[in-house]
C-alpha positions, -999 to +999 in steps of 0.1 A: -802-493-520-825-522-499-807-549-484-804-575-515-788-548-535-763-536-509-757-577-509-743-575-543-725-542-541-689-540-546-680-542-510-655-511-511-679-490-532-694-457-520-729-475-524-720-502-499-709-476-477-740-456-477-761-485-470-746-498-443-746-465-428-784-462-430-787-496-420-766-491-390-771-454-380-797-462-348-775-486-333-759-477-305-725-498-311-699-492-336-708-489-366-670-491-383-666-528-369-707-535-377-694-526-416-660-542-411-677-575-397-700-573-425-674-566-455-656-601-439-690-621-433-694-616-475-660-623-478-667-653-455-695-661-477-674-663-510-648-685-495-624-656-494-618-664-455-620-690-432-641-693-399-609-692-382-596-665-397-630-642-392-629-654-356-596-644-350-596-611-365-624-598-346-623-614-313-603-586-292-626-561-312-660-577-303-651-584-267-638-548-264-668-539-276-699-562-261-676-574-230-682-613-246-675-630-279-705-656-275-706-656-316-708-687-333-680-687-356-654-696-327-635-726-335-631-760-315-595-753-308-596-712-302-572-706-274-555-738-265-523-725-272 
């Protein structure tokens, strides 16, 4: 499966799966939130979820995992509660 195929995979399939396996297998960060980020940044795509909401569920994850959350989906207001 090549990139514009695993694209238009079924997001929970076995297929998916695979792919982003391969895809991800020489990296040396983790690959469960690289496919969880990726499931939600489709998801994103569809409308499914919000900026806010991707932000938000990942942020504690990415800076756990990078030391920084310097992404770009970080809304205006993040934090000023």
């Amino acid at each position: 499966m090549n990139r514009d195929e695993l694209r238009r995979a079924d997001l929970d399939s076995a297929d998916w799966e695979a792919a982003a396996e391969s895809i991800l297998e020489d990296v040396e960060y983790d690959t469960e939130l690289g496919k969880e980020m990726g499931r939600d940044a489709f998801r994103l795509a569809q409308g499914e979820m919000t900026r806010e909401e991707f932000h938000e569920k990942y942020h504690e994850e990415v800076v756990a995992e990078f030391g920084v959350d310097d992404r770009p989906t970080e809304p205006e207001d993040f934090g000023d509660e």
